[in-house]
OpenMM code with the backbone's topology and positions (N, CA, C; nanometers):
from openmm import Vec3, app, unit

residues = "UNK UNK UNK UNK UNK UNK UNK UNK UNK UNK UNK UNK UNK UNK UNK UNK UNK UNK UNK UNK UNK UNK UNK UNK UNK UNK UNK UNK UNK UNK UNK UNK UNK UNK UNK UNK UNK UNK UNK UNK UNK UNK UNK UNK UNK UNK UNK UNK UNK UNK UNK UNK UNK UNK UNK UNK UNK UNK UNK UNK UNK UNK UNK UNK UNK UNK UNK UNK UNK UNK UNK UNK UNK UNK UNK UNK UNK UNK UNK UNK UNK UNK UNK UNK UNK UNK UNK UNK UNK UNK UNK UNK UNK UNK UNK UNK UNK UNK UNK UNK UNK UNK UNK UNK UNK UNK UNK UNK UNK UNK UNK UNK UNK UNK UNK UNK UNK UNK UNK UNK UNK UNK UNK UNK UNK UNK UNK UNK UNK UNK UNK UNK UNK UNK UNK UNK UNK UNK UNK UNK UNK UNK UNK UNK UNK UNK UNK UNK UNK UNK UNK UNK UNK UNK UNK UNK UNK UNK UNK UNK UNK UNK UNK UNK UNK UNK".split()
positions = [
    Vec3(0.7778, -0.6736, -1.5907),
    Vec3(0.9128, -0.7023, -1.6298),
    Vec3(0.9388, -0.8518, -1.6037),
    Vec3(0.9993, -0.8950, -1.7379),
    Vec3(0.9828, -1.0764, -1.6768),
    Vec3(1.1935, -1.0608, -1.6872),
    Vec3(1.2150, -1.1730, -1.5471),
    Vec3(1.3514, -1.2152, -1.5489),
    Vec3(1.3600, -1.3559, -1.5677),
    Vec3(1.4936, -1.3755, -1.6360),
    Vec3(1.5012, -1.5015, -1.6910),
    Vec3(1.5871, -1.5434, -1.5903),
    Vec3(1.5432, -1.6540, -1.4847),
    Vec3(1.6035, -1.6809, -1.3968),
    Vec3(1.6914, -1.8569, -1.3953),
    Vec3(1.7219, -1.8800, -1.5574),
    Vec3(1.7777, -1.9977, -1.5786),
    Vec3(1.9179, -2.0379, -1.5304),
    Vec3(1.9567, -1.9253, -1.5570),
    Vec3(2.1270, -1.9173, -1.5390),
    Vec3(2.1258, -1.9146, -1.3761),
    Vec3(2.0514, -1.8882, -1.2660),
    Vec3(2.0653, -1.8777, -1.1363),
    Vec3(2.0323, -2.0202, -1.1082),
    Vec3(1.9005, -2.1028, -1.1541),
    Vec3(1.8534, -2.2515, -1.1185),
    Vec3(1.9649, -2.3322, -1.1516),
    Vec3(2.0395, -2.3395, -1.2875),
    Vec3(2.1294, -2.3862, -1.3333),
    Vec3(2.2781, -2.3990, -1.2966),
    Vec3(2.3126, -2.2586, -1.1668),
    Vec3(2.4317, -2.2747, -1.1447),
    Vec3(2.5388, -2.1722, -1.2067),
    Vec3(2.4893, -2.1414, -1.3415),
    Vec3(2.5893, -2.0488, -1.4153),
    Vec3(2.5974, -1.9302, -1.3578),
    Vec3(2.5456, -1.8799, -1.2631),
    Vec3(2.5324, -1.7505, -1.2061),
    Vec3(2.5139, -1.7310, -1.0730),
    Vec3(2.5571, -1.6576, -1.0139),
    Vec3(2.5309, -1.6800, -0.8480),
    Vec3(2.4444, -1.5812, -0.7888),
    Vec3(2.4127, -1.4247, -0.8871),
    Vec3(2.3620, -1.3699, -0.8550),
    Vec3(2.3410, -1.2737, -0.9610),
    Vec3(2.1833, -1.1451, -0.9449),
    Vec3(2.1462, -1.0867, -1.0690),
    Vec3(2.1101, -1.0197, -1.0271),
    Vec3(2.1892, -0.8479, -1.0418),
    Vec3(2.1203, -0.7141, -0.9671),
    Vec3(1.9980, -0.6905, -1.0470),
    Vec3(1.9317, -0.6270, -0.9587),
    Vec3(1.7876, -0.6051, -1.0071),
    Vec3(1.7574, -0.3893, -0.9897),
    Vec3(1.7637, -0.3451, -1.0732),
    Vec3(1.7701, -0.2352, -1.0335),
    Vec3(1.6875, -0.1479, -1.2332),
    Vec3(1.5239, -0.1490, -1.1645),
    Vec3(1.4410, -0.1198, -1.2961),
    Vec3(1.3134, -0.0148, -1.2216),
    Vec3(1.2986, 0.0424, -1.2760),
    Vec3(1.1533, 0.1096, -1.3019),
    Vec3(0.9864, 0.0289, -1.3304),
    Vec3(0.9407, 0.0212, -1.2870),
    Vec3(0.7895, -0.0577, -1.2717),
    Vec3(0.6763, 0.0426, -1.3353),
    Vec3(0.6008, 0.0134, -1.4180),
    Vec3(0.4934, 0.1324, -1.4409),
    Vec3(0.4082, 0.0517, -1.4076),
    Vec3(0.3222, 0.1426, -1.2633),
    Vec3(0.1378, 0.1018, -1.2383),
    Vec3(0.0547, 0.1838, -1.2097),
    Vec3(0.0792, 0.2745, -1.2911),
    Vec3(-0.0194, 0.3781, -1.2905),
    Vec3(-0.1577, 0.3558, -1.3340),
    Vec3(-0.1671, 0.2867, -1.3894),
    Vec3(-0.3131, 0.2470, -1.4268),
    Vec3(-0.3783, 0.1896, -1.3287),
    Vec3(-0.2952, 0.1270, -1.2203),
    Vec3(-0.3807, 0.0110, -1.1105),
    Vec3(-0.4525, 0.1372, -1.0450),
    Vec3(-0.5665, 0.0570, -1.0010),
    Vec3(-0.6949, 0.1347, -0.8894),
    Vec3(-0.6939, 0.0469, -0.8074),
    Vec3(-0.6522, 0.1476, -0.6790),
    Vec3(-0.6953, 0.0815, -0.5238),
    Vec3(-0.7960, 0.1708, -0.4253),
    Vec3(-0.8929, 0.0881, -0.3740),
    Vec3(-0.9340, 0.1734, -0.3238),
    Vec3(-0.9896, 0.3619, -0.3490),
    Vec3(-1.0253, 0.3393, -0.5021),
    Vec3(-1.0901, 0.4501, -0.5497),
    Vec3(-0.9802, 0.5639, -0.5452),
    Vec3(-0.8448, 0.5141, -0.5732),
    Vec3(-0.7161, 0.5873, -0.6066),
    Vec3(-0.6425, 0.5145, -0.6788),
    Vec3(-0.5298, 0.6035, -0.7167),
    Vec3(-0.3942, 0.5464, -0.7945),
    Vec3(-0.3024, 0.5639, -0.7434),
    Vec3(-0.2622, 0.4842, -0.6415),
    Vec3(-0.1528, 0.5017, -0.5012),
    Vec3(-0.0358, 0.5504, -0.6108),
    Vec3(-0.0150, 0.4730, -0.7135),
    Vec3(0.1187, 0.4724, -0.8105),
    Vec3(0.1008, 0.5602, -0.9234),
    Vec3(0.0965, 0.6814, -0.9307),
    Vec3(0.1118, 0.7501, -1.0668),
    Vec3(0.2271, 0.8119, -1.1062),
    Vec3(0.3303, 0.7525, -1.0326),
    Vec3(0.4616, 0.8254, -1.0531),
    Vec3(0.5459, 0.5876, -1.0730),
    Vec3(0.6553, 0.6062, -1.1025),
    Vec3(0.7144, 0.4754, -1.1286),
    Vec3(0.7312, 0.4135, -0.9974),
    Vec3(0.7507, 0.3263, -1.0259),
    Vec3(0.8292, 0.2547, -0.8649),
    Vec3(0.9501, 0.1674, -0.8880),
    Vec3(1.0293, 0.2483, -0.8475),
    Vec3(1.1957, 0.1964, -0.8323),
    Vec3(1.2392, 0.0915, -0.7478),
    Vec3(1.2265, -0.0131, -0.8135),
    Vec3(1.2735, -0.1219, -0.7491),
    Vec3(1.4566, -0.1775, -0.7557),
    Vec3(1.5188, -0.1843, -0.6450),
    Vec3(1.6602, -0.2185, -0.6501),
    Vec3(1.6573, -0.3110, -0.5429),
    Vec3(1.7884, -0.4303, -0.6002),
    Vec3(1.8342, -0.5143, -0.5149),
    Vec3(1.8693, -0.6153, -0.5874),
    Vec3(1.8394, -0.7569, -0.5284),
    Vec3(1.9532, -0.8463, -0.6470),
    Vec3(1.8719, -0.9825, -0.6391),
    Vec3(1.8814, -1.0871, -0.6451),
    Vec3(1.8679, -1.2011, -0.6505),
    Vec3(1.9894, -1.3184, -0.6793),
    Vec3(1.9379, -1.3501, -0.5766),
    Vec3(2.0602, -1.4682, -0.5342),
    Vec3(2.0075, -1.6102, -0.5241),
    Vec3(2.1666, -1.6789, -0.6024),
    Vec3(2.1405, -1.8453, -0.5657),
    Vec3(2.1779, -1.8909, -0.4433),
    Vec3(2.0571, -2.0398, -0.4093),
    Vec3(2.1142, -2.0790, -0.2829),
    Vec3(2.0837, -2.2311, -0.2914),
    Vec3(2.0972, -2.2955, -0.1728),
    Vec3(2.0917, -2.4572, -0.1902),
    Vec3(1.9456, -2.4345, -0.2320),
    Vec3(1.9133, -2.5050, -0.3448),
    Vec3(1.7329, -2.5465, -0.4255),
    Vec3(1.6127, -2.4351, -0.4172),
    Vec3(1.7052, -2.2965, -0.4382),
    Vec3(1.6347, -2.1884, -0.4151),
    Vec3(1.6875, -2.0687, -0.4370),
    Vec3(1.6311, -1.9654, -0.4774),
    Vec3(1.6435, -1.8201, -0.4936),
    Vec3(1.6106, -1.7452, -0.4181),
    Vec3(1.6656, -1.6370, -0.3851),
    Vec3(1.6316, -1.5256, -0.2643),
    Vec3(1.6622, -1.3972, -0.3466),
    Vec3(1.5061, -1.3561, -0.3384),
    Vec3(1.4730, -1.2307, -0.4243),
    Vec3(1.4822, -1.1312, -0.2864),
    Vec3(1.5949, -1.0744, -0.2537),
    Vec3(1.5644, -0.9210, -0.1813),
    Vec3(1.6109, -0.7925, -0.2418),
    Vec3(1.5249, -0.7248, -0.1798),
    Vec3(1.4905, -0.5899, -0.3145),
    Vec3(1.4324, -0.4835, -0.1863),
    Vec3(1.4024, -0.3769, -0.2543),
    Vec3(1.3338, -0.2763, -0.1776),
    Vec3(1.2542, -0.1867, -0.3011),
    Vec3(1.1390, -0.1571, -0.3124),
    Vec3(1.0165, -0.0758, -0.4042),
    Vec3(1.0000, 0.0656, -0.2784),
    Vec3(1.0986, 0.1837, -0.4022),
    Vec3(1.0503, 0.2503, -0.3631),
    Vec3(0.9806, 0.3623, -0.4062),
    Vec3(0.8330, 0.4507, -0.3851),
    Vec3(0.7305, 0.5315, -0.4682),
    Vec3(0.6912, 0.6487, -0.4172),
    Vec3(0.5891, 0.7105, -0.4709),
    Vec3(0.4978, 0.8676, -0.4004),
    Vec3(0.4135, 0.7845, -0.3778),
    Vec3(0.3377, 0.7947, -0.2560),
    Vec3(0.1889, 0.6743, -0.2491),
    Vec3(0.0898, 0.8000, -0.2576),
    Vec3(0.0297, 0.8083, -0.3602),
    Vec3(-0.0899, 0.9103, -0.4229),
    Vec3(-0.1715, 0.8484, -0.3515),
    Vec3(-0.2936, 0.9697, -0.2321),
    Vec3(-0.4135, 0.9056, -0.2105),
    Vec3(-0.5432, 1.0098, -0.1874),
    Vec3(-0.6073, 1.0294, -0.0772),
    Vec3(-0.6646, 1.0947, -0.0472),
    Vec3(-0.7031, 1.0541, 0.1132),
    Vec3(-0.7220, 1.1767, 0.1802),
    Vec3(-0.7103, 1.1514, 0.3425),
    Vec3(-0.8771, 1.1244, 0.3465),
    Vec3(-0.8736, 1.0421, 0.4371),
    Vec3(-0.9825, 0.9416, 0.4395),
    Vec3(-1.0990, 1.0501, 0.5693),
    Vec3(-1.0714, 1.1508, 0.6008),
    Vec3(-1.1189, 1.2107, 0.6863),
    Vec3(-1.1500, 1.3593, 0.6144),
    Vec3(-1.0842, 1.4380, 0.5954),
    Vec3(-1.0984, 1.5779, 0.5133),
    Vec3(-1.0800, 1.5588, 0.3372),
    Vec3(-1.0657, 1.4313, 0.2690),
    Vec3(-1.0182, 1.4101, 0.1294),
    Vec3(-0.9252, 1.5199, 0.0674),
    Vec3(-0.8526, 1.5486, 0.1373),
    Vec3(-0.7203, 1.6269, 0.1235),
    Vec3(-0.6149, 1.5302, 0.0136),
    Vec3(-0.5798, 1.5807, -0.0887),
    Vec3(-0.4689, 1.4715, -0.1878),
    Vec3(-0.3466, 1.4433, -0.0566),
    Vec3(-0.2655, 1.3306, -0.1112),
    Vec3(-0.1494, 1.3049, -0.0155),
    Vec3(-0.0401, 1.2571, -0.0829),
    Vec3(0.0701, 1.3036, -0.0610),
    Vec3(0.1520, 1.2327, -0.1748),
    Vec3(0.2941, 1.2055, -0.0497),
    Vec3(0.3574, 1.0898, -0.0351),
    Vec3(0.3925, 1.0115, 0.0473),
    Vec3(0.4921, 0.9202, 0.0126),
    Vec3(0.6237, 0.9426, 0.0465),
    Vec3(0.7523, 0.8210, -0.0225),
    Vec3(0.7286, 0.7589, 0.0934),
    Vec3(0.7508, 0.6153, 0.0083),
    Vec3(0.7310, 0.5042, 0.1245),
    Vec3(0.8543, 0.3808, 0.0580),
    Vec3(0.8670, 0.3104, 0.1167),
    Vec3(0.9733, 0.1911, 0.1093),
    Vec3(0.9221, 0.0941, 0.1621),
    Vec3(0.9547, -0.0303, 0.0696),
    Vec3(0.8485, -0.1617, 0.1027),
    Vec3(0.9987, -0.2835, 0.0912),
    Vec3(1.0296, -0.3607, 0.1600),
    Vec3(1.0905, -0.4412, 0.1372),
    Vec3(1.0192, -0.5876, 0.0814),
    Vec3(1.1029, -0.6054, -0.0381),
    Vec3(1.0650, -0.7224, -0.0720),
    Vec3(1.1414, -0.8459, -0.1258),
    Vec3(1.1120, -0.9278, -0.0180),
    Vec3(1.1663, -1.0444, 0.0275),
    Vec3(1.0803, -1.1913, 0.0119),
    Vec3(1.1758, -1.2450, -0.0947),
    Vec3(1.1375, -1.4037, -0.1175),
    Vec3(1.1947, -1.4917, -0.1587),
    Vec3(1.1385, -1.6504, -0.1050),
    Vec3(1.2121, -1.7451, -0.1627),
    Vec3(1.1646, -1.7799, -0.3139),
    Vec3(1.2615, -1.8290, -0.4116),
    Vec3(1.1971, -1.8284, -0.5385),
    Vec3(1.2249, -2.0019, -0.5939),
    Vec3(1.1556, -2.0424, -0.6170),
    Vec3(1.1660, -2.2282, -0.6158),
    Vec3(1.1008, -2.2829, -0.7201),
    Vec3(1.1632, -2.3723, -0.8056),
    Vec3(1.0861, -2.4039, -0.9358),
    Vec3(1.0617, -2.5925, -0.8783),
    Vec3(1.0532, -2.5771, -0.8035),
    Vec3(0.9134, -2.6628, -0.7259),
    Vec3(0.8778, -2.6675, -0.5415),
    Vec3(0.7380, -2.6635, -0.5464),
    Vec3(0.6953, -2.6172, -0.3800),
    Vec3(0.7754, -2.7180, -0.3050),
    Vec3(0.7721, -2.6857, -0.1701),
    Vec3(0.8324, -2.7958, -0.0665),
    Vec3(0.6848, -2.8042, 0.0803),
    Vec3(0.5826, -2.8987, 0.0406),
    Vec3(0.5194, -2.9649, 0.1086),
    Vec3(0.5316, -2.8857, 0.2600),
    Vec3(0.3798, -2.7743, 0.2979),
    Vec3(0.3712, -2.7195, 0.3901),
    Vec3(0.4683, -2.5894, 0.4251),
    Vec3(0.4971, -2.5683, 0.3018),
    Vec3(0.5998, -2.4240, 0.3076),
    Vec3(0.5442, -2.3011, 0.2498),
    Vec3(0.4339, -2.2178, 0.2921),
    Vec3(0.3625, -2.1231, 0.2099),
    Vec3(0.4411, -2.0479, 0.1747),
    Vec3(0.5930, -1.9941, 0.2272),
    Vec3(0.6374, -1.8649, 0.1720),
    Vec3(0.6961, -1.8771, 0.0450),
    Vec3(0.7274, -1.9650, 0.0181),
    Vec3(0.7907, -1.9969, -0.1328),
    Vec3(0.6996, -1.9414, -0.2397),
    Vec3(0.7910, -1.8813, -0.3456),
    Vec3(0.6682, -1.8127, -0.4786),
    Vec3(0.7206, -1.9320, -0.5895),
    Vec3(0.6415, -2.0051, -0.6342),
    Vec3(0.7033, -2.1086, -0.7546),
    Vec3(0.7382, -2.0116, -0.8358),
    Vec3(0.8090, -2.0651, -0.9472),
    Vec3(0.8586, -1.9763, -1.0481),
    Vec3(0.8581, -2.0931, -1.1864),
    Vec3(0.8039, -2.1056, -1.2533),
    Vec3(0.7594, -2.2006, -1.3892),
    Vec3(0.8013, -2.1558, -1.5139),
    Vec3(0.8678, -2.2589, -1.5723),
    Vec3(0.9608, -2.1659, -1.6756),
    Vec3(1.0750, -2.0928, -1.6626),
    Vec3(1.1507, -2.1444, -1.6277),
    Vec3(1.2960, -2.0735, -1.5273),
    Vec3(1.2453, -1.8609, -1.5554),
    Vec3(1.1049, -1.7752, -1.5526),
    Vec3(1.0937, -1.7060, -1.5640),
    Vec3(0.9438, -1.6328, -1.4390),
    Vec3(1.0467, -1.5185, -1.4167),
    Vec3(0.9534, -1.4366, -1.2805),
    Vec3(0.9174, -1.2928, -1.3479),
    Vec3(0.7563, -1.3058, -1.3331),
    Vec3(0.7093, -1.2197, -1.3833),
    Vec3(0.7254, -1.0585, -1.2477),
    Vec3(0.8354, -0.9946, -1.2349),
    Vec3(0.8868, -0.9069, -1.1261),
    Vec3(0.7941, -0.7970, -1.0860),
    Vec3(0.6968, -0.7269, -1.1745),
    Vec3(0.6056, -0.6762, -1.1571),
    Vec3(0.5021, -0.7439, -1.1135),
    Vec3(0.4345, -0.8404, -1.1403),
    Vec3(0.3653, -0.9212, -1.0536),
    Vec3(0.3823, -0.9252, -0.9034),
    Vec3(0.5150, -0.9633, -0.8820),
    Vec3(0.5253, -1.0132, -0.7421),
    Vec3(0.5237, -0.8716, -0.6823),
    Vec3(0.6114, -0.7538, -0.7367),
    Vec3(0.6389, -0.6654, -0.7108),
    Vec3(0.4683, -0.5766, -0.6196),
    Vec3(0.3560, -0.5752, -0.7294),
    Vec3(0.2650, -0.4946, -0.7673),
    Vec3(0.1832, -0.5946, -0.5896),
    Vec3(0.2228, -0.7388, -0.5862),
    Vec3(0.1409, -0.7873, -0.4645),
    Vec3(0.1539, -0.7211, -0.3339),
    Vec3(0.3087, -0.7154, -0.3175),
    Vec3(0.3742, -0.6717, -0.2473),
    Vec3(0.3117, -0.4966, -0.1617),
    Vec3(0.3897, -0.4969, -0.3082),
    Vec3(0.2838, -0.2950, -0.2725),
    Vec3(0.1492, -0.3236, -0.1949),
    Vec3(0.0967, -0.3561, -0.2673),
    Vec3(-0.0843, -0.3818, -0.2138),
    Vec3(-0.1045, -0.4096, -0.0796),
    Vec3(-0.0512, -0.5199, -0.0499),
    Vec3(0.0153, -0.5470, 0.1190),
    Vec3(0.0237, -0.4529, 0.2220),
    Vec3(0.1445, -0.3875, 0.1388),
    Vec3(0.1969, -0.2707, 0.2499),
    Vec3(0.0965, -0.1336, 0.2338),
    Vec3(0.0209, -0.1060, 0.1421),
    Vec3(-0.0224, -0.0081, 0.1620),
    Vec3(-0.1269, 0.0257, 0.3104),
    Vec3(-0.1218, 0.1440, 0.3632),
    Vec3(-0.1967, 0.1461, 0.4865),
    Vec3(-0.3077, 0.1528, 0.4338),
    Vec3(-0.4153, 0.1307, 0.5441),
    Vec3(-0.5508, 0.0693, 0.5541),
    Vec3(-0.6024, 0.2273, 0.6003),
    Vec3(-0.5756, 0.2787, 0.6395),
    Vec3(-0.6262, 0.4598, 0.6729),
    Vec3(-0.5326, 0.5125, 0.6393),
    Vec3(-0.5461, 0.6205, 0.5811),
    Vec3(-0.4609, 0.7678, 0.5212),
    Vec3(-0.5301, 0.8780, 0.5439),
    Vec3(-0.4313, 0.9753, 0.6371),
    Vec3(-0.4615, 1.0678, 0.6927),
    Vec3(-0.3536, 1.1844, 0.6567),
    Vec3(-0.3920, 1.2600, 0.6690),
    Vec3(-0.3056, 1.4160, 0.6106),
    Vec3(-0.2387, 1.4289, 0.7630),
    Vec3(-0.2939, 1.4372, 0.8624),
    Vec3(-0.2158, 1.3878, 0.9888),
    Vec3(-0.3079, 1.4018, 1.0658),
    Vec3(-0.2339, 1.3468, 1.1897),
    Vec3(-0.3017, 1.2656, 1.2890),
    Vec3(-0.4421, 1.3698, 1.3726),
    Vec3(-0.4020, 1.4521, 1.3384),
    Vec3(-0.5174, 1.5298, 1.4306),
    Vec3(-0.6350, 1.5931, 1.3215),
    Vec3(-0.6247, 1.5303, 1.1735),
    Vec3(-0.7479, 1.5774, 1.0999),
    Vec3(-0.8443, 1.5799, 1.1466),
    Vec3(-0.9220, 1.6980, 1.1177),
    Vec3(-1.0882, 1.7365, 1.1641),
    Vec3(-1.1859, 1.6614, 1.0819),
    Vec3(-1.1217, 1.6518, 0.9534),
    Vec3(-1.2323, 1.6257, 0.8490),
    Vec3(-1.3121, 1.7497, 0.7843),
    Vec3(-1.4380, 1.6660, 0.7601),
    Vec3(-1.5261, 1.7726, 0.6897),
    Vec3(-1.6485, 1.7781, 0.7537),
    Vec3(-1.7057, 1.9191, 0.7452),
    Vec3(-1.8734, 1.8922, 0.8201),
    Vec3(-1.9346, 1.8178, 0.7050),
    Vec3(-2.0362, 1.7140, 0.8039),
    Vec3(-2.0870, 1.6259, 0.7346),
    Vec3(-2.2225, 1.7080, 0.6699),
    Vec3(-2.2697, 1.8419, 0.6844),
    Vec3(-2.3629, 1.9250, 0.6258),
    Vec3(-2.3402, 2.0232, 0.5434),
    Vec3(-2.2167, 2.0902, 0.5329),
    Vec3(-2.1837, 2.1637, 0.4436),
    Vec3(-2.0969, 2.1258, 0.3685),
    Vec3(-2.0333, 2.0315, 0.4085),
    Vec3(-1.9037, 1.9890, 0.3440),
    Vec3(-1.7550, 2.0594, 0.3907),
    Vec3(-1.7341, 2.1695, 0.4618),
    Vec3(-1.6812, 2.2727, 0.4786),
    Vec3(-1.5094, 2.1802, 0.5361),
    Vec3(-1.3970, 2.2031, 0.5129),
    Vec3(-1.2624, 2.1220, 0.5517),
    Vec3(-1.2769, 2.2035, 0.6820),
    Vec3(-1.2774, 2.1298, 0.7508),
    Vec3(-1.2684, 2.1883, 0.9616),
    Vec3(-1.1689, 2.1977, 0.9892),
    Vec3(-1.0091, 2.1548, 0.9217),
    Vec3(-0.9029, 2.1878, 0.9199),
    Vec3(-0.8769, 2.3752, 0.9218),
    Vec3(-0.9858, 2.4082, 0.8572),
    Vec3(-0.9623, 2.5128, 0.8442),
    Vec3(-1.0477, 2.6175, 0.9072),
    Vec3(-1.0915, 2.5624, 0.9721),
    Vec3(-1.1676, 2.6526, 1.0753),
    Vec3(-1.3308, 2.5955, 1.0981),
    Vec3(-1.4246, 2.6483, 1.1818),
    Vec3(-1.5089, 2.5591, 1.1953),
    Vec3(-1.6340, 2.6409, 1.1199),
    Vec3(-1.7395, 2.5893, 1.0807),
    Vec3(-1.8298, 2.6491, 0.9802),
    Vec3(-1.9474, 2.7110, 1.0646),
    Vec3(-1.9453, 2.6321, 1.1687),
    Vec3(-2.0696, 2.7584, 1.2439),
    Vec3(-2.2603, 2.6501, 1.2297),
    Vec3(-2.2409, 2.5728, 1.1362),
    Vec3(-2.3502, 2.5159, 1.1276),
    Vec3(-2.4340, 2.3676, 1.1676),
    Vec3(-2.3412, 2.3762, 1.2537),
    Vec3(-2.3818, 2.2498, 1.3695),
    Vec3(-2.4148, 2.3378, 1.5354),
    Vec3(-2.3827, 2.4336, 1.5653),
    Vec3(-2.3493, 2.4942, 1.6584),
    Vec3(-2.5279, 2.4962, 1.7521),
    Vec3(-2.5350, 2.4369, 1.8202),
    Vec3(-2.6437, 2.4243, 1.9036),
    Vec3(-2.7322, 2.2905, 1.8495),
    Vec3(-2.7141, 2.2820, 1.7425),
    Vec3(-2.7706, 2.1648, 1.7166),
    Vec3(-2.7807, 2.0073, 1.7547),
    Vec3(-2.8808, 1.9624, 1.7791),
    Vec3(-2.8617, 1.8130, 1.8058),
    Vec3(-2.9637, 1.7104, 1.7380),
    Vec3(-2.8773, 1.6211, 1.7105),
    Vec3(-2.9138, 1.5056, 1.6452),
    Vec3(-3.0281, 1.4567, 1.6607),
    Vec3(-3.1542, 1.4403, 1.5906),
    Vec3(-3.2666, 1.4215, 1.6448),
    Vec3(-3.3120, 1.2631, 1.7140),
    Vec3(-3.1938, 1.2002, 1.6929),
    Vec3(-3.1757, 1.0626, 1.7714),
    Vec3(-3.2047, 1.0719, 1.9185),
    Vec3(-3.0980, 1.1695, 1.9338),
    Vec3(-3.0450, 1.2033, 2.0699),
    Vec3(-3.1303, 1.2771, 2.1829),
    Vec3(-3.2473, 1.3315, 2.0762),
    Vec3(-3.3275, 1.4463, 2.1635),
    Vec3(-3.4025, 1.3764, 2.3081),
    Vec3(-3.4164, 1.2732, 2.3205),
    Vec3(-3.4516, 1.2438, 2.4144),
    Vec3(-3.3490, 1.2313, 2.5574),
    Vec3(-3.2420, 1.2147, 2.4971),
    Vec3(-3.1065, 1.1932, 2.6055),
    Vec3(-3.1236, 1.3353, 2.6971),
    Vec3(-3.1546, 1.4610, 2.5511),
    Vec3(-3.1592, 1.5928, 2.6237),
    Vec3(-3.2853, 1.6474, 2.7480),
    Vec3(-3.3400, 1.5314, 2.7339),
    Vec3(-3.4733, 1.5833, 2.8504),
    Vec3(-3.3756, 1.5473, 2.9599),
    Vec3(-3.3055, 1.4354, 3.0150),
    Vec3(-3.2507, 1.3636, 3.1383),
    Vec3(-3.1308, 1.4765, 3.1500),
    Vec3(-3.0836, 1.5891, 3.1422),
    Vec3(-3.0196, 1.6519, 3.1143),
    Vec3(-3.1135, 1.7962, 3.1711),
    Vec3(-3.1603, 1.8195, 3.1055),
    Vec3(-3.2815, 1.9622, 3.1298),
    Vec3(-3.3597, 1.9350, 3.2108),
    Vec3(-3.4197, 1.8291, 3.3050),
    Vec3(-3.4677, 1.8298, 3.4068),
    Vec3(-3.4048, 1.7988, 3.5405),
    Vec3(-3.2611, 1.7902, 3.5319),
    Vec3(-3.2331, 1.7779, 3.6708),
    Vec3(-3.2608, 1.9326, 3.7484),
    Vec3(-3.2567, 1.9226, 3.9031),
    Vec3(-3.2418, 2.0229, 3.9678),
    Vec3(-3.1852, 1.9884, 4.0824),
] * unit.nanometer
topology = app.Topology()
chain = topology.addChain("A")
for resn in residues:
    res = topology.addResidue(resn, chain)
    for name in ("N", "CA", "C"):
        topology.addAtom(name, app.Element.getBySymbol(name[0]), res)
């Protein structure tokens, strides 16, 4: 979604609610589509002395899969998004987003944003078992029976210092 942000640089306007629908269903993260539902972005944009202040809030279902049992996950989350908007940088100021062409491409900034906030582990919750790594079996749901005495043939030596004490 591009906004034409002339009338705010210019003065004619002091401010521009922002309240649209985003489609990114197509993006792939991480061998998912966090976004297959829209993302509702609301809030406004405002003029200020030699600058714009984009605050907003994106909010979605975060589609994933639990990184431990691959259980689907579907998850409303809220991302605030907050920036200065400047149609030229100011020397040692990283937070500023230029904006070229009195025009902001809102999905862009929007779609960075998301990416950011998304968590780095996703879990169905905190005490997931996962899966046996031999049958595949979800341990959430009970345990499969086929590890049960078994040991790692790494380890077999650890088991002598163990079986010979007395």
């Amino acid at each position: 979604m591009i906004i034409d942000l002339k009338q705010l640089f210019t003065g004619r306007a002091e401010e521009l609610e922002i309240d649209c629908a985003l489609d990114f269903s197509d993006f792939e993260y991480q061998n998912n589509r966090p976004f297959l539902e829209p993302v509702r972005v609301r809030g406004k944009i405002t003029a200020g002395a030699n600058f714009l202040l984009l605050d907003a809030a994106a909010d979605f279902i975060h589609h994933c899969a639990c990184d431990r049992c691959l259980a689907q996950i579907k998850r409303p989350v809220q991302v605030r998004i907050l920036h200065d908007l400047v149609s030229s940088l100011t020397e040692g100021d990283d937070s500023q987003v230029l904006i070229e062409g009195d025009k902001l491409d809102l999905g862009e900034l929007v779609l960075e944003d998301l990416i950011l906030n998304l968590p780095t582990k996703n879990l169905c919750r905190e005490d997931c078992a996962g899966i046996c790594h031999e049958c595949g079996k979800d341990l959430n749901k009970g345990g499969c029976g086929c590890r049960a005495g078994r040991v790692d043939p790494r380890f077999k030596i650890l088991r002598q210092l163990t079986d010979n004490t007395d």
